[in-house]
C-alpha atoms as one frame of an Amber mdcrd trajectory, in Angstrom:
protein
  15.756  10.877  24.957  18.340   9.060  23.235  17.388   5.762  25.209  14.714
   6.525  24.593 -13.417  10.141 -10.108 -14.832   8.569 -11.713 -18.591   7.909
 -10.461 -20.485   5.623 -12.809 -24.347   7.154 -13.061 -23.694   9.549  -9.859
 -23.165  12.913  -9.752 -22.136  13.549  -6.277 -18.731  14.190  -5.037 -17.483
  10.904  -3.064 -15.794  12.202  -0.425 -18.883  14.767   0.259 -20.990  10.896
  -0.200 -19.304   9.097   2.244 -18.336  12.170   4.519 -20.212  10.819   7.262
 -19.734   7.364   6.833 -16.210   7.503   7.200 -16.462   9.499  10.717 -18.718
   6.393  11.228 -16.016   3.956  10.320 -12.837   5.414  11.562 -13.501   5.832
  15.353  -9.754   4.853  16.345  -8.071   7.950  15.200  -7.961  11.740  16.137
  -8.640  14.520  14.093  -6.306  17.555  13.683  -8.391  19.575  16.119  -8.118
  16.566  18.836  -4.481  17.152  18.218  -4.105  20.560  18.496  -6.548  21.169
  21.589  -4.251  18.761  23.503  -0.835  20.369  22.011  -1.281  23.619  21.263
   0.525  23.092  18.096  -1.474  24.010  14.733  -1.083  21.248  12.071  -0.709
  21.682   8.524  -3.342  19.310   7.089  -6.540  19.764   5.218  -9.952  18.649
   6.685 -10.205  17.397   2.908  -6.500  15.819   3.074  -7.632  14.471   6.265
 -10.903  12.814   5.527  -9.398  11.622   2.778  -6.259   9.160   4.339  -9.489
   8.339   6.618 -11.194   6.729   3.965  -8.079   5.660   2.475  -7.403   3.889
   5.296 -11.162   2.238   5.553 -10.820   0.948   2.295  -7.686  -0.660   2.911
  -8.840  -2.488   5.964 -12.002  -3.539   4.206 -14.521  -1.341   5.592 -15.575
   1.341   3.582 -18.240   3.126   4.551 -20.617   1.194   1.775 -19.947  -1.854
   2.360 -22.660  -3.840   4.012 -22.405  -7.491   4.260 -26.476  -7.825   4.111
 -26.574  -5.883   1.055 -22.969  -4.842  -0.651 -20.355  -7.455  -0.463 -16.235
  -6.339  -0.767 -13.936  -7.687  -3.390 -11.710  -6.142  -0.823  -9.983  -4.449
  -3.979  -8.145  -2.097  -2.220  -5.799  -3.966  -0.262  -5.280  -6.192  -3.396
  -3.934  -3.251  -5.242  -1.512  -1.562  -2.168  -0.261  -5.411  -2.316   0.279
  -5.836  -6.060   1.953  -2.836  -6.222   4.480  -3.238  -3.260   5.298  -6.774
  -4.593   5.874  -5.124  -7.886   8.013  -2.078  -6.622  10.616  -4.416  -4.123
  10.552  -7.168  -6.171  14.025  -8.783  -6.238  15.297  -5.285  -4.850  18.549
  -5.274  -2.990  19.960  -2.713  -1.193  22.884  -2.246   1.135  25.057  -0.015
   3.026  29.251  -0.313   2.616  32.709   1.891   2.964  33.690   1.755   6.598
  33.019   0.452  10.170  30.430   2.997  10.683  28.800   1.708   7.327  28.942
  -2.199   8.715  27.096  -0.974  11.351  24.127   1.258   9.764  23.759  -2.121
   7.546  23.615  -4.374  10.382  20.403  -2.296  11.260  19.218  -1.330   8.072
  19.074  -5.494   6.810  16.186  -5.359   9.578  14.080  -2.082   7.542  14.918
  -4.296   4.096  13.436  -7.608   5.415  10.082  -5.356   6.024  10.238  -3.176
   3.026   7.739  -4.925   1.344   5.099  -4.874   4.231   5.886  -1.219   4.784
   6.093  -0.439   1.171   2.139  -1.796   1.038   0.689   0.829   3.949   2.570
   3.405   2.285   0.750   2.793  -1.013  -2.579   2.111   0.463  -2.378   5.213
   2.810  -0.562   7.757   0.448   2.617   7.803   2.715   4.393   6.379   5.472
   7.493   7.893   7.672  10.184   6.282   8.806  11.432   7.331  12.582  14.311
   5.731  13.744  15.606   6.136  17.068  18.092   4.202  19.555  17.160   1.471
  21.688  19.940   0.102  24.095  22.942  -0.523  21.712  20.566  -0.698  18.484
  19.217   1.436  15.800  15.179   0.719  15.651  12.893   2.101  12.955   9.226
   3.233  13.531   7.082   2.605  10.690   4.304   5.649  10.592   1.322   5.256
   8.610  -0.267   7.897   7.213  -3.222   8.239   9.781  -1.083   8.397  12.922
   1.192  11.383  11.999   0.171  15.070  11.556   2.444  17.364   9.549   3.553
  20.946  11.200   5.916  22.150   9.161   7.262  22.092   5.794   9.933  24.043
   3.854   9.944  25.445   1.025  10.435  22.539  -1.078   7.633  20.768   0.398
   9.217  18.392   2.975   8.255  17.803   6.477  10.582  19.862   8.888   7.690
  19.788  11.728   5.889  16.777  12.666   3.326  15.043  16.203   3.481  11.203
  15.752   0.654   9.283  17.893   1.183   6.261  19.569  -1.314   4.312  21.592
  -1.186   1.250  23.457  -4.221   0.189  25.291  -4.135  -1.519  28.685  -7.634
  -2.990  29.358 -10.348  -1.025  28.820  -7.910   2.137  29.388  -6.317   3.483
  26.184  -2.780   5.720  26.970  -1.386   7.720  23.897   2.090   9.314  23.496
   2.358  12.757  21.012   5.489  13.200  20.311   6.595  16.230  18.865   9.813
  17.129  16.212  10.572  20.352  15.185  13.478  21.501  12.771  14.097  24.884
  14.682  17.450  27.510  13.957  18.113  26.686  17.186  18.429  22.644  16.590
  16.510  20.107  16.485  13.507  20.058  19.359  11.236  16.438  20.532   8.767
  16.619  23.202   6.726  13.726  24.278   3.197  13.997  26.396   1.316  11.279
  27.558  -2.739  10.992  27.846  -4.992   8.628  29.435  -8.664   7.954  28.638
 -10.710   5.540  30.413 -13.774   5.576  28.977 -12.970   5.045  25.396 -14.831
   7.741  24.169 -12.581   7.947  21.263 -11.016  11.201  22.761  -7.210  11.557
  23.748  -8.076  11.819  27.484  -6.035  13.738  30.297  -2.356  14.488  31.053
  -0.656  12.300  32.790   2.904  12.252  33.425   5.080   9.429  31.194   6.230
   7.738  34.135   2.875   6.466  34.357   3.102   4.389  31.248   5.964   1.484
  32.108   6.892   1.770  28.066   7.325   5.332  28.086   8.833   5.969  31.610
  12.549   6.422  30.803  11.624   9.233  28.107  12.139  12.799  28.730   9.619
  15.134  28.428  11.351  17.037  26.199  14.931  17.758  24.843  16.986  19.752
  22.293  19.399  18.251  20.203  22.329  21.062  18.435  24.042  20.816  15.377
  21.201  18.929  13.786  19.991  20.672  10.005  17.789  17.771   9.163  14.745
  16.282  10.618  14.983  12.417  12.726  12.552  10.801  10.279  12.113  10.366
   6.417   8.691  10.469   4.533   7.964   7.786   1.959   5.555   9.201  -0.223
   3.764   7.705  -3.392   4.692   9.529  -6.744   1.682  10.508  -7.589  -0.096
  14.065  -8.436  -2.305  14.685  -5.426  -5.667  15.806  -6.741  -7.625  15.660
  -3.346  -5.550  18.977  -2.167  -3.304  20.088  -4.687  -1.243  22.467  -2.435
  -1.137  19.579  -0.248   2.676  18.253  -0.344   1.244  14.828   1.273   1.414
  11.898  -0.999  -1.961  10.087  -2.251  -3.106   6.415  -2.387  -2.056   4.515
  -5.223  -6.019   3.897  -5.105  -7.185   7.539  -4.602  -8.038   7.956  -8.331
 -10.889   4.562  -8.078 -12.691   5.491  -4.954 -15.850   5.547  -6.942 -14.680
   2.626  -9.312 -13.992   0.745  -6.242 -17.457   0.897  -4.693 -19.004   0.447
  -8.046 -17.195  -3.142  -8.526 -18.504  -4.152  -5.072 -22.068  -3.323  -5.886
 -21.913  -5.172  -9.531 -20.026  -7.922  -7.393 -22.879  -8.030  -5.068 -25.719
  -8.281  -8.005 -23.658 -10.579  -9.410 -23.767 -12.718  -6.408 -27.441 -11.731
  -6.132 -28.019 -12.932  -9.301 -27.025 -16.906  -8.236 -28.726 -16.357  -4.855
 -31.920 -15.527  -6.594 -31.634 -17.786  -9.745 -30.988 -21.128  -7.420 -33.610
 -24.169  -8.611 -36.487 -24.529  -6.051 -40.142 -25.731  -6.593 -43.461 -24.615
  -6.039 -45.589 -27.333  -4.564 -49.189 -27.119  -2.741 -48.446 -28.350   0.669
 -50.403 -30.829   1.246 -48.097 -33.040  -1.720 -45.439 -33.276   1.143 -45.175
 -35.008   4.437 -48.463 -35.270   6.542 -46.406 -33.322   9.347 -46.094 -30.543
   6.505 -41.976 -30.744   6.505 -39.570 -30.960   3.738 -36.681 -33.311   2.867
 -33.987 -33.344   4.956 -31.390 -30.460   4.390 -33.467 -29.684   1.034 -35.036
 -26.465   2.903 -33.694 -23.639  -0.043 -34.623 -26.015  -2.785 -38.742 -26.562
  -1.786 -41.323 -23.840  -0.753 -44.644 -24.966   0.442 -47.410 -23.008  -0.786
 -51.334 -22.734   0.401 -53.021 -23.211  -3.055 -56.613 -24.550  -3.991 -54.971
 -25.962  -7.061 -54.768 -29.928  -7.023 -51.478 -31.334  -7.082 -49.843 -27.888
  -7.630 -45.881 -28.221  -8.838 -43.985 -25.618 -10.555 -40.497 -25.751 -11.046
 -38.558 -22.614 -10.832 -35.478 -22.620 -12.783 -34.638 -19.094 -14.316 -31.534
 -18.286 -16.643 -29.233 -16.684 -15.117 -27.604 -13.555 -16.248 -24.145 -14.408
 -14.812 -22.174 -13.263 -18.158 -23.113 -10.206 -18.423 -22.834  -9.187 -15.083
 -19.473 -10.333 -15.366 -18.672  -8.866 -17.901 -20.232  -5.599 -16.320 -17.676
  -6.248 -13.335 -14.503  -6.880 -15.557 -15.172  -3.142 -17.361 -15.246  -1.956
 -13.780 -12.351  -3.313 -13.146 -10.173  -2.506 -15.829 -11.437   1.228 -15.495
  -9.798   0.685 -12.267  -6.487  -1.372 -13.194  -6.251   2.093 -15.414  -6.528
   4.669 -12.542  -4.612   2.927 -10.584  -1.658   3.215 -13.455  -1.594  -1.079
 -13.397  -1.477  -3.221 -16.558  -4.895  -4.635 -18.068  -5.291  -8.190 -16.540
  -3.558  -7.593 -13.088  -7.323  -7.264 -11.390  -9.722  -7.794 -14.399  -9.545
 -11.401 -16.535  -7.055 -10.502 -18.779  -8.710 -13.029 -21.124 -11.740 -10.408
 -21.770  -8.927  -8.203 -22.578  -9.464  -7.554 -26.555  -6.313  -5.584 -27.493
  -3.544  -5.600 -30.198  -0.334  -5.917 -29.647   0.980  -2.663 -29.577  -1.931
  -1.916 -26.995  -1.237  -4.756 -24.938   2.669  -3.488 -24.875   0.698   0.146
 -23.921  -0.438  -1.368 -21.055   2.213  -3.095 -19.398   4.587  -0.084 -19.946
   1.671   1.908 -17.853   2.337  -0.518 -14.902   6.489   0.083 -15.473   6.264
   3.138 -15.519   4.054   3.355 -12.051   6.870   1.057 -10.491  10.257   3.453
 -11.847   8.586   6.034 -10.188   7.465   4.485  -6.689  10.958   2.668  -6.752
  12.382   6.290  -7.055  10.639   7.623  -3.990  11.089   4.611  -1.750  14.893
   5.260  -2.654  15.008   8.423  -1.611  12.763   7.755   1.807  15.360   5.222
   2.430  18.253   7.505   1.501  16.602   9.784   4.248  16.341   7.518   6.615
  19.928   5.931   6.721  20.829   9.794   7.184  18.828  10.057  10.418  20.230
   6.803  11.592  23.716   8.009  10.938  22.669  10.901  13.252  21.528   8.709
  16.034  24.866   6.618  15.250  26.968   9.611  16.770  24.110  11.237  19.175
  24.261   7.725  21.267  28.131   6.729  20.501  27.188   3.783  18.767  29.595
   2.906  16.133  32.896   4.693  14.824  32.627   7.622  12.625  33.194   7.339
   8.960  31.557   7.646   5.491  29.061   5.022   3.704  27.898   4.441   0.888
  24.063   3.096   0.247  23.466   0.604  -3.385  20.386  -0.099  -4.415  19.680
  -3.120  -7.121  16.160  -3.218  -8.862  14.155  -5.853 -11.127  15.064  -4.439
 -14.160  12.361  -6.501 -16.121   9.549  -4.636 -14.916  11.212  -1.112 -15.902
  10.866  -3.056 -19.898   9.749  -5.663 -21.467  12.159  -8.867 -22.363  11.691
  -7.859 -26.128  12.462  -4.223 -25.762  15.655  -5.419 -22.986  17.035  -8.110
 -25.695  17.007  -6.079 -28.649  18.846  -2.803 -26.264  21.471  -5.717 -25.245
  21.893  -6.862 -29.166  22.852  -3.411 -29.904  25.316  -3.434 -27.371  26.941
  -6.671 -28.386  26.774  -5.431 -32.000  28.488  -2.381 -30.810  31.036  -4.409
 -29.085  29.934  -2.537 -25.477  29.332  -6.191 -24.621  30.853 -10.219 -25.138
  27.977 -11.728 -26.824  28.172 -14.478 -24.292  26.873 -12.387 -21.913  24.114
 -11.985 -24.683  23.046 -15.373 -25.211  23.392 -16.481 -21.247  20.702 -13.720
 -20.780  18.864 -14.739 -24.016  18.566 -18.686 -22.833  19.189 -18.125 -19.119
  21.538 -20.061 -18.869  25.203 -19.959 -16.547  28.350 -19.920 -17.861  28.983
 -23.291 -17.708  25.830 -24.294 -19.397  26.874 -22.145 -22.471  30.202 -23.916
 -22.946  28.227 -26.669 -23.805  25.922 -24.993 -26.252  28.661 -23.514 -27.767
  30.818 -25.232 -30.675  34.457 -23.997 -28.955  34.528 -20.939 -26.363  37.898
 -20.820 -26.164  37.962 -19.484 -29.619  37.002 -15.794 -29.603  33.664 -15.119
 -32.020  34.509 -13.059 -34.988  32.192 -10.478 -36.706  30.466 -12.689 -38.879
  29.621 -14.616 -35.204  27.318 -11.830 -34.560  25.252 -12.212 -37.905  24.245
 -15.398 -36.948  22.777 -14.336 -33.721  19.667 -12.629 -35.484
């Protein structure tokens, strides 16, 4: 083992909308019954909760259940916003662990989580959640990155965090498709993992039939099942988005950052798609009587969409067809779309929509960017914590396999503080502090330039000479 809603002109109720299309969709992944016929083991998820990280999950892979290339085209919107977010949330972010040999260790396998965070940060935004699983391979530390649709809760305690948990993996091998449940459970006892294997050869989107691991070359050194003692904390941490979840409120899984412009989000593709409509059907072409082209009755050469031949007792019948188009305001239709949207989402006006159709003062404009700040702190928050849990659970597996020598770390974590404010807000907080004497001003003005050290020696008349009260007038 240790090797080892917004629904512009509808009524309905999305999710009940698209209930079937997203069974139609999703055909990859089981369903909580799939899992428990083949475990036994009851899981603690909500066929709402459920279809919902389903459609999640569609959207984010650009095939929601309306989207129809004949008819609706995608602004694939969903994926733009997991992306936007993530970049914004472990942007410039540093973290690292330190304080003893045990520490240079966990870091030397942590770096490898930090060069992925943003990648995993983005299904975990998308999906409403993502777990991190680490477990020992060989003389290493590796981390399992579990989206939301391939782990089922079991248990929780009483403060809402998974204790009991079956993670899926499937690898497919030809036209047969093996999956692995494997099973932890925070018991009084200690800490319990079972792993079962399943074969199905006819890809009928079922888990299949025992088999033993051995059968699976990837899987054959597991054990079926073990129980590890003196363990009060489950092997995996759950990053989860800070956000209320509305789709099952006594649901403690996490949302997508997205969850809140379902209906927004199909609506934009469909105004997208008129919009793109409304070209397709406004091109130049003209009307003639055929028998004003070719005697063989054929058009110019690659000018096919621009001529249409029509059987007309008119002589010499031409019409030109040149209508206007309507392109601005179905534009302008889209950008309202998406700035209901950006505002759902908790993101800044402009960061989808064309933030020069943005009519706002500047107190509104400030409004909006602290809305996208704000969704950041609190994402930043939770991803600190997930990874907090994690390094735990690697420092378990550290002394479980013998790995490293014991002794006590410490974990730092360094954030872009410019997107928790805005440079105004930041430069006036930092003035106070210089004014206050907190701070040298030339730590001020090498922030309020960006400049280095050096480069402010030369701006400044003498450094050497300390600045004097009447120094800090003149910085206003």
């Amino acid at each position: 083992m240790l090797e080892g809603l917004y629904a512009i002109g509808r009524g309905d109720n999305v999710f009940e909308k698209l209930k079937n299309g997203i069974r139609q969709v999703i055909n990859k992944l089981f369903s909580k019954n799939d899992i428990k016929d083949a475990t036994g083991i009851g899981v603690a998820i909500s066929e709402e909760m459920s279809n919902a990280i389903s459609l999640w999950g569609a959207m984010y892979e650009d095939k929601a259940p309306w989207v129809d290339n004949n008819k609706v085209k995608s602004l694939n919107l969903s994926a733009a916003i997991a992306s936007e977010m993530a970049r914004l949330v472990t942007l410039e972010m540093e973290s690292e662990i330190t304080g003893s040999k045990r520490a240079e260790y966990l870091n030397s396998q942590y770096e490898k989580v930090i060069e992925d965070i943003r990648r995993v940060t983005e299904y975990a935004c998308a999906k409403g959640g993502l777990i991190f699983k680490p477990y020992i391979d060989g003389e290493n530390i590796a981390v399992d990155y579990v989206q939301a649709d391939l782990f089922f809760p079991t248990k929780y305690d009483f403060s809402g965090n998974i204790t009991g948990c079956i993670f899926v993996d499937r690898k497919r091998h030809g036209d047969v498709i093996y999956t692995r449940l494997e099973h932890h459970d925070l018991q009084d006892t200690g800490y319990y993992i079972s792993n079962k294997a399943y074969k199905n050869v006819i890809n009928d989107g079922t888990i299949g039939t025992r088999i033993p691991l051995t059968a699976v070359d990837e899987w054959k050194d597991l054990e079926p099942e073990a129980l590890l003692t003196n363990i009060d904390k489950p092997l995996f941490s759950y990053l989860k988005t800070p956000i209320a979840n509305t789709i099952d409120t006594r649901s403690p899984l996490g949302v997508s950052v997205y969850a809140r412009a379902v209906s927004l989000i199909e609506q934009a593709d469909r105004q997208y798609s008129r919009t793109l409509w409304e070209y397709e059907g406004g091109e130049l072409a003209i009307n003639a009587a055929a028998d004003l082209f070719k005697a063989n009755g054929e058009v110019p050469e690659g000018k096919e969409r621009l001529f249409a031949m029509l059987d007309t007792d008119q002589e010499d019948f031409f019409k030109e067809w040149a209508p206007a188009l309507r392109d601005e305001s179905f534009f302008n239709g889209l950008n309202k779309l998406l700035q209901r949207i950006e505002f759902n989402c908790g993101l800044a006006y402009g960061t989808l929509s064309d933030v020069q159709m943005v009519d706002k003062t500047a107190t509104e404009v400030k409004a909006s960017k602290q809305r996208t700040y704000s969704t950041v702190q609190d994402m930043q928050k939770s991803l600190e914590h997930a990874l907090e849990g994690l390094v735990e659970a690697m420092d378990i597996w550290a002394t479980l396999g013998n790995l490293a020598p014991s002794g006590d770390y410490d974990i730092s974590f360094e954030w872009d503080d410019s997107l928790a404010m805005d440079a105004e807000t930041e430069m006036a907080q930092m003035y106070q502090e210089v004014a206050a004497g907190l701070i040298k001003p030339e730590y001020y003005l090498m922030k309020r330039y960006g400049v280095t050290e050096e480069q402010l020696k030369e701006m400044m008349p003498n450094m050497d000479e300390p600045m004097d009260r009447d120094d800090y007038d003149d910085l206003e």
